[in-house]
N, C-alpha and C positions, 0 to 999 in steps of 0.2 A: 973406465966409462961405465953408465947405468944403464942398464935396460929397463923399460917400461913393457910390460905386457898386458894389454887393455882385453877384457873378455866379459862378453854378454851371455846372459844367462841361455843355456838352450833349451830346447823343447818345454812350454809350460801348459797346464791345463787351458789357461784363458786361450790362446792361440788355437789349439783343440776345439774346445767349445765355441768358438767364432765370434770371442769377446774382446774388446780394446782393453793393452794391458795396464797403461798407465799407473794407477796407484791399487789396482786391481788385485790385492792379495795374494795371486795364485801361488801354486805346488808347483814342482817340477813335473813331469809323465814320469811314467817307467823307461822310457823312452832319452828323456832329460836328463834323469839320473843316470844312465849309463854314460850320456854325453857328456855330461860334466866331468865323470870317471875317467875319460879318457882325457880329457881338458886337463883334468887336473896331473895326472900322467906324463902328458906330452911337457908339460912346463916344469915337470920335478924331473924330468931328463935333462934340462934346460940350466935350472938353477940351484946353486944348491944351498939345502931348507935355511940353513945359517945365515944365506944373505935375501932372504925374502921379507916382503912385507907385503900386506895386504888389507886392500880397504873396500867394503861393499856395503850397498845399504842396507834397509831393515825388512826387507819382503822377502817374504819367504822364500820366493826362489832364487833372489840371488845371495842370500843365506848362503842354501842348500848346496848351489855352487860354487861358493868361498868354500863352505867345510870339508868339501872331495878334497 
């Protein structure tokens, strides 16, 4: 059996700034980035890399959050 693990991006600038993020470019925080760190962490305890795949869109921070 597969598992799916669905994961959104955390902490972003726009969210911070008190902006709607929708197609809204932003970065991750300092903040984000650590979160994602452990995001990514918790799931490579989880799965191992041989049987992963992974799909995110093209803004920047959920980028940032695929490449932890």
């Amino acid at each position: 059996m597969r598992s799916i693990y669905v994961v959104t991006h955390p902490e972003a600038t726009h969210a911070v700034e008190k902006l709607v993020g929708g197609w809204y470019d932003s970065d991750l925080t300092p903040d984000g980035v650590q979160q994602a760190e452990r995001i990514a962490d918790a799931i490579a305890a989880r799965v191992p890399s041989s049987q992963t795949g992974l799909f995110a869109s093209d803004l920047r921070r959920t980028r940032r959050t695929a490449e932890s």
